[in-house]
N, C-alpha and C positions, 0 to 999 in steps of 0.2 A: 504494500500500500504506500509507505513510503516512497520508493523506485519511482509507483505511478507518480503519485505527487509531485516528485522532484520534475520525474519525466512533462507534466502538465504543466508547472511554473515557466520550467525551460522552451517550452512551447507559445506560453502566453508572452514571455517577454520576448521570443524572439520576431510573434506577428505584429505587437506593439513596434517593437524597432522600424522591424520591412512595414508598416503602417504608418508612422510619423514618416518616414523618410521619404513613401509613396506621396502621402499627404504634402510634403513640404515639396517635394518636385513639382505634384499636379498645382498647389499652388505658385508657385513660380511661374510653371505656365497660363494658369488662368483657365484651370477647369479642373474634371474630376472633386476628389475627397479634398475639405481642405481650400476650395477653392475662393469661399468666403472669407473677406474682408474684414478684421477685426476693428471694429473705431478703437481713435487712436487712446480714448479714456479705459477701454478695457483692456490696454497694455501695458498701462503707466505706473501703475503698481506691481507688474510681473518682476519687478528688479528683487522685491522682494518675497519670492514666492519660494517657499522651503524645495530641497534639492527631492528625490526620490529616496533618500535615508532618513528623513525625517517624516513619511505621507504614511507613515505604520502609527503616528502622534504628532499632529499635525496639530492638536491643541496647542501643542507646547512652542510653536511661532506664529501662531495667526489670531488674528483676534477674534472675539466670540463668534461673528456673524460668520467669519472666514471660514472657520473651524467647522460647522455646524452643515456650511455648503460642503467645504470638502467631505466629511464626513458622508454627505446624502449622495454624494458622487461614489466615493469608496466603497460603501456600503452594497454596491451589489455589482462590482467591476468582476467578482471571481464567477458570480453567477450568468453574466453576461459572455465572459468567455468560454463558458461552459455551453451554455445557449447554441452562441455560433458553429459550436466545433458538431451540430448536427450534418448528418449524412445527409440529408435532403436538404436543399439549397432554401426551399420554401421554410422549412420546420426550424431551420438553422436559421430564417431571418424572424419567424415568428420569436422564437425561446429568447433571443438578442435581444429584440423591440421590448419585451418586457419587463426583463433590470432597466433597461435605457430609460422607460417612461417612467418607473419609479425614482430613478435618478433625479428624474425633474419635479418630479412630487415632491420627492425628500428637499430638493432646492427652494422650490416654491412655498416649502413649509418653513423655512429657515428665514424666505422675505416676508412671509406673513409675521413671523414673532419679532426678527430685527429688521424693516424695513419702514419705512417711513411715507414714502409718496404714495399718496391714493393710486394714483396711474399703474406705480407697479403692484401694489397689492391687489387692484383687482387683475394685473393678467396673470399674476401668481396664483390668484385661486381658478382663473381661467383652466389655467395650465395645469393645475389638479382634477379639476372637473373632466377636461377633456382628455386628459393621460389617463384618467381611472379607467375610464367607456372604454379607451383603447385597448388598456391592460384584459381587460375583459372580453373584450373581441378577440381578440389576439387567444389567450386561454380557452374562448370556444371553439374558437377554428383547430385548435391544437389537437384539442378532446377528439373534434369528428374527424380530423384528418392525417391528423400524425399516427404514424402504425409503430 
């Protein structure tokens, strides 16, 4: 069980890698993964955004609100690559979709308790309303169609 596991990490971090680096070329050129534009306010704080040795306690350099995001992102990255690694192309992107939209829940739960502006609090709870129905579709299609 260990073996698998190691063998499973060794896997995820190697698709993460060939993924950023897919991601970073397709944006270079201007398509593909990645190909989206970040404004320049949501990169202005990346200077200090803890390395990959610290994202296991992430409390312990970011501030509450920070913490709490990373946290709803972390929180189902192992389930997510789990997800993917299905044989069927369709059941591998349902099982993925489903950590993913929780991901945004857990986000949008983090702007609902530290967030301040009406505007994003209502598309935060937007984007739980609408990622739940998702989560849900997605787990029904699995039920009748995944074998």
């Amino acid at each position: 069980m260990k073996t698998l596991r190691s063998t499973a990490l060794a896997l995820a971090a190697t698709l993460a890698i060939f993924g950023i680096a897919y991601a970073q070329d397709a944006a270079a050129q201007g398509h593909g993964m990645g190909a989206a534009t970040m404004p320049e306010a949501c990169t202005a704080g990346a200077s200090g955004m803890p390395g990959h040795d610290t994202m296991d306690a992430p409390e312990a350099n970011l501030s509450e609100h920070q913490a709490a995001m990373t946290q709803g992102m972390l929180a189902t990255t192992d389930q997510m690559m789990q997800g993917v690694m299905a044989d069927d192309p369709d059941v591998a992107f349902a099982c993925g979709m489903i950590p993913h939209h929780q991901a945004a829940i857990n986000m949008a739960e983090a702007e609902l308790k530290f967030g301040d502006d009406p505007d994003m609090k209502a598309m935060a709870q937007g984007i739980i309303d609408a990622q739940t129905a998702e989560i849900e579709q997605l787990a029904t299609w699995i039920e009748e169609n995944a074998q």
